[in-house]
N, C-alpha and C positions, 0 to 999 in steps of 0.2 A: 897632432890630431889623433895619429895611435893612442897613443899612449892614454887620451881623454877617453879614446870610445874604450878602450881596456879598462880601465877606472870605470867605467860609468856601467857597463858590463859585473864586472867585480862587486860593484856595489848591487846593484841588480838582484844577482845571485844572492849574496849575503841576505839582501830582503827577502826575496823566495825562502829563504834555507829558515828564515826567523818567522817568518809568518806560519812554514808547514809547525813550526815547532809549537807556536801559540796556539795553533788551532784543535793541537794536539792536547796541548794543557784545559784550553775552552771546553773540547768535550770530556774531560775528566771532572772538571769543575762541574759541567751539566749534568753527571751522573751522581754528583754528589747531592746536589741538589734536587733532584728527583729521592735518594734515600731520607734525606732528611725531610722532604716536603712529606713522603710517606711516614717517616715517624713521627711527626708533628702530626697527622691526622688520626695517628691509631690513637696519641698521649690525648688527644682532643676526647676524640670515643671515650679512654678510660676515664674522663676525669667526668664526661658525662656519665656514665654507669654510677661511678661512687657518689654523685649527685642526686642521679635517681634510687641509689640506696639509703644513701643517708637521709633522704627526704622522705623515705618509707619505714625506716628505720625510727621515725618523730611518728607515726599513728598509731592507733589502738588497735587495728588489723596488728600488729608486730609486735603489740607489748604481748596481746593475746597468747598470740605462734611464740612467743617465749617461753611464754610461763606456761602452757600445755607443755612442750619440746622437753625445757630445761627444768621447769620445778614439776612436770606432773598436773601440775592445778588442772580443775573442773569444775563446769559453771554448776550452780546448786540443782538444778533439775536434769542433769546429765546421767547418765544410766555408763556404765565403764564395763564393754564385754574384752576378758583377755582368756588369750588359751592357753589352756593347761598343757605344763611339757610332761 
């Protein structure tokens, strides 16, 4: 009858000692899972931005802001004051 409740004790223990160890693994897995759920949200945002750009990027507001910016261009009735260095 010892020797059962020593066994059953023993095993006991072993459970205790494997459960603290899981639990320990569960919350490292949980923290991981929070970084990733965070980076999945930012990757979310940015692929909305470059949606909202590329869809502004197809209008004539943008071809406009180009071709002023990049070539200079002016519409025919436009008056161009620049200061002299």
């Amino acid at each position: 009858m010892l020797c059962i409740s020593l066994v059953a004790v023993l095993l006991f223990g072993i459970l205790l000692w494997q459960s603290r160890d899981l639990a320990g693994e569960l919350a490292e897995y949980k923290e991981q899972e929070r970084a990733l759920t965070k980076k999945v949200e930012e990757e979310k945002a940015r692929t909305k931005e470059i949606d909202e750009r590329k869809e502004y990027m197809q209008t004539d507001a943008y071809m406009e802001e180009a071709a002023r910016d990049r070539l200079g261009l002016v519409k025919d009735n436009e008056i161009i004051f620049r200061e002299e260095e």
